[in-house]
N, C-alpha and C positions, 0 to 999 in steps of 0.2 A: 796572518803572515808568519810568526811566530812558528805555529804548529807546521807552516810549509818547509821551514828552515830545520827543523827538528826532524820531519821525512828524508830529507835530502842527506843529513848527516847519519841518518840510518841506513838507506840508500849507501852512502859510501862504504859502510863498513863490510855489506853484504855482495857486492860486484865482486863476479868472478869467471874465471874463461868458460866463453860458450854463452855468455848472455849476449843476445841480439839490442842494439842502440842504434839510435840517430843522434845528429849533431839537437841539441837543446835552442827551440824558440827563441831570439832574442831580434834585438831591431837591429843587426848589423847582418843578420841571416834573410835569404827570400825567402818565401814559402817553399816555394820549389824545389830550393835545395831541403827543405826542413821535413818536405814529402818525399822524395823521391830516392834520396839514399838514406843506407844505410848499414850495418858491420855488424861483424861477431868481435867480441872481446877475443885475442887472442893470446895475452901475455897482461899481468898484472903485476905494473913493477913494486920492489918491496921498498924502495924508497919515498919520502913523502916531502911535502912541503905542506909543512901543519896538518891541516884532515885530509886533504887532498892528494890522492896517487895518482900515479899517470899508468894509463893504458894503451896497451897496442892493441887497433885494430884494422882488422881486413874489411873492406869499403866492398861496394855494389857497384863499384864504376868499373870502365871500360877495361882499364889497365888494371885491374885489381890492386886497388893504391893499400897497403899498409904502412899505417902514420901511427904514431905516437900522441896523444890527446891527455889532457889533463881530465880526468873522470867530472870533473864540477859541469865541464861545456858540453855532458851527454845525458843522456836519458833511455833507461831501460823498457824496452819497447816488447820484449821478450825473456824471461829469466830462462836460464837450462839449470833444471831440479832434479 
């Protein structure tokens, strides 16, 4: 578990616009949602709360929702390199 918490804080430092995410697996999320959408990083704010920044991004849904997300409740599903 350790060395998972150590990716993730790597993970944060390396998120940047144009990487592709979904919202991250947990037991408040269905599956459904946890498969079916998902966003490009659009904005990378330079404020923080401890390790964690918040990100905007543009969503796969109907309306094209762009929301604001704290980067811990995502998961990079696609890097742009």
């Amino acid at each position: 578990m350790e060395r998972s918490g150590h990716l993730e804080i790597i993970w944060r430092l390396l998120v940047k616009v144009g990487d592709m995410v979904r919202y991250k697996q947990n037991e408040f999320l269905s599956d459904h949602i946890h498969k079916k959408f998902f966003g490009v990083i659009i904005e990378v704010s330079s404020l923080r709360y401890k390790d964690d920044k918040n990100v905007r991004v543009k969503w796969n849904t109907t309306y094209s929702s762009i929301l604001w997300h704290e980067q811990r409740t995502l998961e990079v599903i696609s890097e742009s390199r």
